[in-house]
C-alpha positions in Angstrom: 133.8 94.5 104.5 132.9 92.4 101.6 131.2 88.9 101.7 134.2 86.8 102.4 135.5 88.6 105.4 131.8 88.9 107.0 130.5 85.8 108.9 127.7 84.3 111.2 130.1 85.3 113.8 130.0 88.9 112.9 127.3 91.3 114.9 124.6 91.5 112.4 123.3 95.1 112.5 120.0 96.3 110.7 119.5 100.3 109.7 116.3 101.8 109.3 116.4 105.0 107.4 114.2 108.7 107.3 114.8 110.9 104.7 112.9 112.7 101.8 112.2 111.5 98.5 110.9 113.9 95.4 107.7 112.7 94.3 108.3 110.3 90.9 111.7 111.0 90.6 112.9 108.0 90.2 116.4 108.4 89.3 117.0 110.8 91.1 115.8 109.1 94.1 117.9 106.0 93.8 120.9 108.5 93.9 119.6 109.2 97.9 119.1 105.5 98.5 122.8 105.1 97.4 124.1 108.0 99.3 122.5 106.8 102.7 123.3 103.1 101.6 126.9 104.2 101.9 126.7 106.2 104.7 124.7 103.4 106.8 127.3 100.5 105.4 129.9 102.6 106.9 128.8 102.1 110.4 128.6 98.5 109.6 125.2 98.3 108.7 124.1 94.7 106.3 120.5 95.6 106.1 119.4 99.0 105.3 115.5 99.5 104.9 113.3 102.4 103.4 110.2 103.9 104.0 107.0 102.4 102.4 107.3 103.6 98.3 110.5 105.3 98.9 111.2 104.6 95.6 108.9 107.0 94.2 108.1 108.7 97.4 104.2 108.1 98.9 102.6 109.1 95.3 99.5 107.2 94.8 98.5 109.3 91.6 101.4 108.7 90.3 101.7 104.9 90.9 100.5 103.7 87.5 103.2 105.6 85.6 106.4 104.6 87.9 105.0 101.3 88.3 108.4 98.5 88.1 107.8 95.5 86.3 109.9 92.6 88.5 112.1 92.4 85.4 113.1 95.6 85.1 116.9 97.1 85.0 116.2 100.5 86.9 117.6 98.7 90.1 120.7 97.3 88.7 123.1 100.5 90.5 121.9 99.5 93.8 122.0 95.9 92.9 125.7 97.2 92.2 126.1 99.2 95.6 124.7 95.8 97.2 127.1 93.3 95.6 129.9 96.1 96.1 129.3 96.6 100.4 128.1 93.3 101.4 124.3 95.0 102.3 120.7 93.9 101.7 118.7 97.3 100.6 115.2 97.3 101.2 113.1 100.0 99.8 109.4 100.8 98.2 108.1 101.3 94.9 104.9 100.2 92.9 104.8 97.1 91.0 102.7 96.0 88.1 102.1 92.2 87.1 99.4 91.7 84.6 96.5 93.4 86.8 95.4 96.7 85.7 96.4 98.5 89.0 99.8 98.1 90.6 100.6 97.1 93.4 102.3 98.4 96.9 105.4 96.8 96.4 109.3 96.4 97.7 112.1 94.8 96.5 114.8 93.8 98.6 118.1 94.0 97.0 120.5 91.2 98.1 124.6 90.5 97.4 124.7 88.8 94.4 120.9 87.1 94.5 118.3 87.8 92.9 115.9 90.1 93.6 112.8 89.1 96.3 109.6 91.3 95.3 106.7 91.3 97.9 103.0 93.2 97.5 101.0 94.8 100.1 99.0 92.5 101.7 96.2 95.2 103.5 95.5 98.6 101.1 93.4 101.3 103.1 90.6 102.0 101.9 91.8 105.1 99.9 94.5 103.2 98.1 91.9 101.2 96.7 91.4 103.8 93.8 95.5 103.0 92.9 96.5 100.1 94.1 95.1 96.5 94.4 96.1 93.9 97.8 97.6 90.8 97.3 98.1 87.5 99.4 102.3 87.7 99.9 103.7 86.4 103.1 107.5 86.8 102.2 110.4 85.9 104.2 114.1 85.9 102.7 117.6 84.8 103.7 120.0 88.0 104.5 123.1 87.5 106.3 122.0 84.3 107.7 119.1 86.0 109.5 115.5 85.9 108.5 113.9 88.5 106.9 110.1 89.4 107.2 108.6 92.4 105.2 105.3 94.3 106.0 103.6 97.5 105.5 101.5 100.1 107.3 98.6 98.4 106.9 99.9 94.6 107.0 101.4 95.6 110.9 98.0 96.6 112.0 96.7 92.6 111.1 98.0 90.2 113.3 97.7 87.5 111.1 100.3 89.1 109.1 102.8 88.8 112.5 101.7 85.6 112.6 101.7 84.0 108.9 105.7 85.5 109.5 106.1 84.2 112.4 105.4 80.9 111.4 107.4 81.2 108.5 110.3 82.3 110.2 110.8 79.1 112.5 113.5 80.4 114.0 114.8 84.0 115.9 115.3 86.6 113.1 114.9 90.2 111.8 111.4 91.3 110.8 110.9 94.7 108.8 108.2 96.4 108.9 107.5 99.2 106.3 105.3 102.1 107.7 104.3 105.2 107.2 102.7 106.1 110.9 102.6 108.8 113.1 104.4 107.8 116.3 101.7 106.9 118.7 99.6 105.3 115.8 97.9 102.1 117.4 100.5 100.2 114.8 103.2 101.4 116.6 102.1 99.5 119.6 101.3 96.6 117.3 105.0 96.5 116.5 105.7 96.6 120.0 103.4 93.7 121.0 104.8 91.2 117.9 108.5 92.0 119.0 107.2 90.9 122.5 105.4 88.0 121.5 107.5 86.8 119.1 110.7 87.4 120.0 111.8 89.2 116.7 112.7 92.7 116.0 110.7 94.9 114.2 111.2 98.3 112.7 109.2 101.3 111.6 110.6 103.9 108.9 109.1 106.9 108.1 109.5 110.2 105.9 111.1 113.0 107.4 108.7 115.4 105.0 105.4 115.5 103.9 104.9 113.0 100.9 101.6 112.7 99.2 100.0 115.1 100.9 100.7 113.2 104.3 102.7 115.1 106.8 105.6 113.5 108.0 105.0 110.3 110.2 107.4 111.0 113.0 110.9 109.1 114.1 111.9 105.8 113.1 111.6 103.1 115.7 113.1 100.1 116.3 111.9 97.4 118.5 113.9 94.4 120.2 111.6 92.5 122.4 111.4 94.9 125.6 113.5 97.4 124.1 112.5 100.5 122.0 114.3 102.9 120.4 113.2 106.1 118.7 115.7 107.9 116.1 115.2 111.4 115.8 114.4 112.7 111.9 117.2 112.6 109.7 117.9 113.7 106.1 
């Protein structure tokens, strides 16, 4: 299905993904993004979301190295694979401006648009020694739904739900980046916001240790009332 056959009309479906990415490897990582791109378009997925730095896997010590400047060509094959299916990918990876430190950072990859960057609002204290917060709310146009995107620590802050929220301004999609064990109190946070705000929110985490983190647990999706767990995949 390409962009002129797909409408408004058309069930809009959103795919979160698990799988395991080799710590810096960038290259060789964007060859898995592309494989589960097309195997998620298949089933008639448009937006297909990563886990938080899928990029380069959950690699703080190596954040400074891999680091993506926003004008940087590494993306262009699944810019390619985006303009090619008709999807929006949204994945992970660090991103340096002019600060010192990078960034938490994801790109969203959209059919024949530019690319939208956002930064991790919320670091842990930890990440502090790798990364630096910033002040993004970001919410993009996909498929004429609204996009929100957030990160493990963003979900845990409701003023993060609700600076979206009021972006928003309508029904939408909200994607929420995580790395969180299943019965993590942001689970329930996603939960709540899908609740309160009417939106559904999604959870995506690595199906193998990454960073020295043991896996987070299944993916979950949540639609209002609803919740659905999907069982690791690689």
């Amino acid at each position: 299905m390409n962009g002129e056959e797909w409408s408004p009309h058309h069930r809009f479906c959103l795919a979160v993904t698990q799988s395991s990415f080799k710590k810096g490897e960038i290259s060789e990582n964007i060859r898995r993004h592309s494989r589960l791109v097309y195997c998620t378009a298949a089933d008639g997925a448009r937006v297909i979301s990563f886990p938080e730095l899928s990029i380069t896997g959950y690699e703080p010590t190596v954040a400074a190295e891999t680091a993506n400047d926003t004008g940087n060509q590494r993306f262009d094959s699944l810019q390619g694979l985006s303009d090619r299916r008709y999807v929006t990918i949204v994945a992970g990876c660090p991103i340096r401006l002019e600060e010192a430190e990078p960034f938490i950072g994801a790109f969203s990859i959209r059919p024949e648009l530019p690319i939208e960057f956002c930064q991790k609002q919320f670091i842990h204290p930890e990440e502090f020694s790798w990364f630096i917060p910033s002040d993004d709310v970001v919410v993009y146009q996909s498929h004429w739904h609204e996009i929100g995107v957030a990160f493990c620590a963003d979900i845990g802050h409701p003023v993060h739900a609700v600076d979206t929220f009021q972006k928003l301004g309508n029904s939408c999609a909200v994607d929420a980046m995580a790395f969180s064990e299943c019965d993590s109190p942001a689970v329930y946070d996603l939960a709540k916001y899908a609740r309160i705000y009417r939106f559904p929110t999604t959870l995506e985490n690595y199906v193998a240790e990454s960073g020295r983190l043991p896996t987070g647990g299944r993916n979950t999706v949540r639609e209002g009332h609803k919740c659905r767990d999907q069982e690791n995949a690689s």
